[in-house]
C-alpha positions as CSV (number, residue, x, y, z in Angstrom):
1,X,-14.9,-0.2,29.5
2,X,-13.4,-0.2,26.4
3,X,-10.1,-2.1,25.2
4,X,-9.3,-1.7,21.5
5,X,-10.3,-3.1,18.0
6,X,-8.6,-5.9,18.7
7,X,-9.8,-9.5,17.0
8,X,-10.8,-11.8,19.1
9,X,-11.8,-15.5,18.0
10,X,-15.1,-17.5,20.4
11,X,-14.7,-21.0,19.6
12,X,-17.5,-23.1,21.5
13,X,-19.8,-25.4,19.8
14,X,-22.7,-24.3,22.5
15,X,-24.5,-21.1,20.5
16,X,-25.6,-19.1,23.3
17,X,-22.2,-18.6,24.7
18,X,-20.8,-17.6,21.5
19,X,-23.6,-15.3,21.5
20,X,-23.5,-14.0,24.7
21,X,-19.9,-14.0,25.0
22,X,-19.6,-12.1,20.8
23,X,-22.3,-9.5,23.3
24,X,-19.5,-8.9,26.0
25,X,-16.7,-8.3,23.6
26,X,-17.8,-6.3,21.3
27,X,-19.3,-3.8,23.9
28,X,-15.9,-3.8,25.3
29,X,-14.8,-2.8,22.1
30,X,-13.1,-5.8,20.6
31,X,-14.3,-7.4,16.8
32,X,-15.2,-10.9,17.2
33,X,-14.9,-13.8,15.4
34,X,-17.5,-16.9,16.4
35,X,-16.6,-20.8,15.5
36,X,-19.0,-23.1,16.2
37,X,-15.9,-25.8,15.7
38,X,-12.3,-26.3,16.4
39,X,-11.9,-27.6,12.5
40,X,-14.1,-24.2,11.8
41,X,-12.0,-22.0,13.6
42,X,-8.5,-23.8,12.5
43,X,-9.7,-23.6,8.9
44,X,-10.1,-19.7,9.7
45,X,-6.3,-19.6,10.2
46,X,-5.4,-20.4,7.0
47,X,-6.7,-16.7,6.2
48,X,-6.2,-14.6,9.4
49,X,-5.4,-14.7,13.0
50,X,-6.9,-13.7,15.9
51,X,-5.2,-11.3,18.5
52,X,-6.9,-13.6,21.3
53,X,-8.9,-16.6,21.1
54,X,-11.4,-18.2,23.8
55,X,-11.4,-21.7,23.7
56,X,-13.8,-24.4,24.8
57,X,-12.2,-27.4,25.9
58,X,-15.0,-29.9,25.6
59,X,-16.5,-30.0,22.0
60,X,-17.6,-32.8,20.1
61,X,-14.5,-33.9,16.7
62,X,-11.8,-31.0,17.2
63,X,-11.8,-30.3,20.9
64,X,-10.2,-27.8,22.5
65,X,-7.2,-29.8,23.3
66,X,-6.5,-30.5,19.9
67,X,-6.9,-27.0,19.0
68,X,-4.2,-25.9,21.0
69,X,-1.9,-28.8,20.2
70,X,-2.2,-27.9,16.3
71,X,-1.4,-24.0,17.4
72,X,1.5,-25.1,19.5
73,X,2.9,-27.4,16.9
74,X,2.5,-24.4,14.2
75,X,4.4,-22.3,16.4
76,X,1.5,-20.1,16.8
77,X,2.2,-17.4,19.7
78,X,-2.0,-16.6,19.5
79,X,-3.0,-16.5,23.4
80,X,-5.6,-18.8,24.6
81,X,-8.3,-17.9,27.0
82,X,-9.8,-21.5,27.7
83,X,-13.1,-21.7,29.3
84,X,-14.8,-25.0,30.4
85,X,-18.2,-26.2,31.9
86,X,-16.4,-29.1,33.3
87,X,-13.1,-28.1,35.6
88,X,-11.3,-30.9,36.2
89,X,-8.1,-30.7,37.9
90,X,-6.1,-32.7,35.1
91,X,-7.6,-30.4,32.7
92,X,-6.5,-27.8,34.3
93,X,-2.9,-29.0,35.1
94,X,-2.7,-29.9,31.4
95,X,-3.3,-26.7,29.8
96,X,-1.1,-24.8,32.4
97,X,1.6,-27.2,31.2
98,X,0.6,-26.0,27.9
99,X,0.8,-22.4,28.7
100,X,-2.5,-20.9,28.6
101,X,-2.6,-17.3,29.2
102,X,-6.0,-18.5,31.8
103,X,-8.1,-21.4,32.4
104,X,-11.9,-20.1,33.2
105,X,-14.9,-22.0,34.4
106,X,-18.4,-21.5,32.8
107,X,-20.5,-19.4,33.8
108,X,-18.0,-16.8,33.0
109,X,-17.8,-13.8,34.6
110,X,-17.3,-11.0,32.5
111,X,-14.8,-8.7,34.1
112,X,-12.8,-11.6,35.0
113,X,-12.9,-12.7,31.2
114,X,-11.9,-9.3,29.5
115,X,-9.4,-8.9,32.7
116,X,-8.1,-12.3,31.2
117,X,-7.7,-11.5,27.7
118,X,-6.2,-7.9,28.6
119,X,-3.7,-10.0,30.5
120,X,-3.1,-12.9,27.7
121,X,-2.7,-9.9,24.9
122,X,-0.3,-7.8,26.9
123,X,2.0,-10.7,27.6
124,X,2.1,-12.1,24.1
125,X,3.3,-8.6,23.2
126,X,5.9,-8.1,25.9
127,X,7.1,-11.9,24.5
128,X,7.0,-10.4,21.1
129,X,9.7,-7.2,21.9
């Protein structure tokens, strides 16, 4: 199954999902980006953006809410692909107010996960045009 050479940014402080997740795209023919951090992967902006980027919600400093608050406020039309160990309901309501192209539960499927960022990339571009 391959997509295209799109970029796509892992940010989750836990290394064997960004390892196993880095695995999964780049077999489906995406380049990937890992961040260990929110900060790391913010700081990363400030040179390039992602096409996509899978976020962790729970990480210790720069969590994935403040991650997306910082893209919001800098008008950044990046889709977000959040994934979480912990799926609470107020988490989840949250970030759909937020507009998040999907809200996943670890362990991720994989299909679901590149269905997902198919999804999230082909309606930033139609809000693009």
């Amino acid at each position: 199954m391959s997509m295209d050479a799109s970029l796509v940014a892992v940010v989750d402080d836990e290394k064997p999902v960004r390892r196993a997740l880095s695995r999964l795209l780049r077999v489906a023919g995406f380049e990937v980006e890992t961040f260990a951090s929110g900060a790391e992967f913010l700081e990363s902006l400030k040179s390039h953006a992602p096409d996509c980027v899978i976020l962790d919600l729970h990480m210790p400093e720069t969590d994935g809410f403040e991650v997306e608050y910082q893209l919001a406020r800098a008008g950044s039309r990046i889709p977000i692909v959040v994934i979480t160990g912990r799926d609470a309901p107020e988490d989840r309501e949250r970030m759909a107010e937020r507009c998040v192209a999907a809200f996943l539960q670890k362990p991720i499927d994989g299909e679901v996960l590149l269905a997902a960022i198919k999804a999230a990339r082909a309606s930033s571009e139609a809000r693009s045009k």
